[in-house]
C-alpha positions in Angstrom: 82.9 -33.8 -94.5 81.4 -36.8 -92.1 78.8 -39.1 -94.0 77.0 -40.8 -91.8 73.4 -42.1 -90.6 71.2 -39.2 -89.4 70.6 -38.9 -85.6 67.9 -37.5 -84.1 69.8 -34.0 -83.4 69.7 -34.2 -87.3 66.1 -33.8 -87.7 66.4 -30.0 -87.6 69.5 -29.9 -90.1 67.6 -32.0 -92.7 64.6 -29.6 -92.5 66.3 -26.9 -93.2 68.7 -28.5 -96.1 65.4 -29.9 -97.8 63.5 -26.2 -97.6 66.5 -24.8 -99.7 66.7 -27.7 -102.0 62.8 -28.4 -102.6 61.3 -24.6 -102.7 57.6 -25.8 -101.3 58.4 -27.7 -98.2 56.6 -30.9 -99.6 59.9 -32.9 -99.5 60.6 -31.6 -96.0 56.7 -31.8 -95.0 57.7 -35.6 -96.6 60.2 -36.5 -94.6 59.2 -35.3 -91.1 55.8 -37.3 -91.5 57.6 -40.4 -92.4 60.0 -39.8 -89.4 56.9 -38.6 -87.0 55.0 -42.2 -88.3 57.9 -44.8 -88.1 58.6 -45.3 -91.7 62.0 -43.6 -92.3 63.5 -47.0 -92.7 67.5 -45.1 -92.8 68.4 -41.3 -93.5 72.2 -40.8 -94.4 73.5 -37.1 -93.9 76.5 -35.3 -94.8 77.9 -32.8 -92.6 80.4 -30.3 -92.6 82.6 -29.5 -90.3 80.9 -27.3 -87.7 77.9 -30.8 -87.8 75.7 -28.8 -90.1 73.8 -31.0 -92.4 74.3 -30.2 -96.4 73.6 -33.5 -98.0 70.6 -35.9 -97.2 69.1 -39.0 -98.4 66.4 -41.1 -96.8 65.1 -44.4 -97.7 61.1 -45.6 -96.6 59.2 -48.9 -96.8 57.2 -49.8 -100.5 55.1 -53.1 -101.1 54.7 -54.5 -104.1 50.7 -55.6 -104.6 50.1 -55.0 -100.8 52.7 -57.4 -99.5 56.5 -56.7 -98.0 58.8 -57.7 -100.0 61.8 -55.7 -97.7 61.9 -52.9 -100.4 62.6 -49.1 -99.9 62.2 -46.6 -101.5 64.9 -43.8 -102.4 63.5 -40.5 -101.8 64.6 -37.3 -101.5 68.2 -36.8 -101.9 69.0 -33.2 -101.3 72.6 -31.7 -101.6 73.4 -27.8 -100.5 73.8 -25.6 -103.8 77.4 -25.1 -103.7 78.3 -28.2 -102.9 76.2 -29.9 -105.8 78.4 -31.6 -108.7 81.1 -32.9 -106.5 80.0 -36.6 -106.5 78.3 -36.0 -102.7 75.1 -36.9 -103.1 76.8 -40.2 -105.2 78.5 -40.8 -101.8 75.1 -40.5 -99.8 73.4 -42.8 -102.5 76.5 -45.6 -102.0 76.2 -45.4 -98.3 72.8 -45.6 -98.0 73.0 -48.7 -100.5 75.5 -50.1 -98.4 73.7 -50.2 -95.3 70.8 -51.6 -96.8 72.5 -54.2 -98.4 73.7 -55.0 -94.8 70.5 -54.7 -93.2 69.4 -57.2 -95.5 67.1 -55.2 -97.7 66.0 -56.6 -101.1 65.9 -53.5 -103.6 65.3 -49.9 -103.7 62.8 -48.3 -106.4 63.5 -45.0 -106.8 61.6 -42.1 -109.1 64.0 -39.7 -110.6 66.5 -39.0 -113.7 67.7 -42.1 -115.2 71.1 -40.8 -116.4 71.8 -39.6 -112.9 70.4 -43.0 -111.0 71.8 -45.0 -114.1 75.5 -44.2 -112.8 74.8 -46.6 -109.6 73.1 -49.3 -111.0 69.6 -48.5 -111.2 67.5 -50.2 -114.0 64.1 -49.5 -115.5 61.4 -51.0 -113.5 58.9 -51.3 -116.6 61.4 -53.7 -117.4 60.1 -56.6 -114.3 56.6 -55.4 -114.6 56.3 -53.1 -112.2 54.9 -50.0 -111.9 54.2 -46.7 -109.5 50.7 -44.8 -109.0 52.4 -41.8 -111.1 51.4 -41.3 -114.6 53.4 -40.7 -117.2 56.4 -41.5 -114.6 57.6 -45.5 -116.7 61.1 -43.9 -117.4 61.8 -41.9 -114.2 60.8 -45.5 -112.2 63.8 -47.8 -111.8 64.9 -50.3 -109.8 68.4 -51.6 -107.8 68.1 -55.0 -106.2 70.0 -55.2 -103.4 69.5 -59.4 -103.1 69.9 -61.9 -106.4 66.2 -63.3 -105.7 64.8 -60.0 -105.4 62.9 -60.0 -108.2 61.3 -63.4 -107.4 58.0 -63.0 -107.9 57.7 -59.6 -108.0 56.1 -57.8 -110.3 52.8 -54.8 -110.6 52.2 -52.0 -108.6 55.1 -50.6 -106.0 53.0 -48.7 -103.4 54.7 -45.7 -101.2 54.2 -45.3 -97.8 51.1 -43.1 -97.4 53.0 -39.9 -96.7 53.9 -39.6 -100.5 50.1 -39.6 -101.3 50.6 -35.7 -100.5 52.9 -35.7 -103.3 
């Protein structure tokens, strides 16, 4: 198992991984708009040994009130079925964190089950004010700052890239 950033040879691997994750398409349909309009700010894949992708994780561009605050967004993380429950997508999360924090990024919202982001660090968002465009979503939205003055200033509405609005 190789974890590593996604190359473009990838972009067929992911497609495919995210159609058997997300039945729909949207999360696929998600991710190849970002990619095809420059706002896949990193993709970390996992591949087997043969180079086929089975884990996936990409992070894109949020402001918070309109300006760029050098946030991302954490969204979608996709592991193959059998391999789900054996701490890979945890090691996808970590990487991508890493690399952000080494890029120089400032935090990562993220939208999904707060026992599972919980384990890495994530923290309610409600808590520092801030908020997504998704009703009924205050527990689901959390936060990981990736720099101590993050949070500086920052507080209302996180918007997405545009491609989420098809979400």
């Amino acid at each position: 198992m190789l974890i590593r950033t996604e190359i473009p040879v990838d972009a067929a691997g992911i497609d495919r991984l995210l159609r058997r994750a997300f039945p729909g398409g949207a999360e696929a349909d998600l991710v190849q708009q970002l990619r095809e309009d420059g706002l896949l700010t990193l993709g970390v894949v996992a591949t087997d040994d043969e180079g086929g992708v089975v884990g996936y994780v990409a992070f894109s561009p949020v402001d918070i009130q309109g300006e760029d605050r050098n946030w991302v967004a954490l969204a979608p993380l996709a592991v193959d079925e059998p391999l789900r429950r054996q701490g890979l997508g945890e090691k996808l999360v970590y990487e991508g964190l890493d690399s952000l924090n080494e890029f120089g990024y400032a935090a990562v919202v993220v939208l999904g089950d707060p026992a599972y982001y919980g384990r890495f660090g994530f923290k309610p968002a409600a808590a520092h004010d801030l908020q997504c465009r998704w009703p009924d979503t205050e527990a689901a939205f959390q936060l990981f700052t990736l720099s101590d003055d993050a949070l500086s200033d920052a507080s209302g509405q996180v918007e997405f890239s545009p491609p989420f609005d098809r979400l």
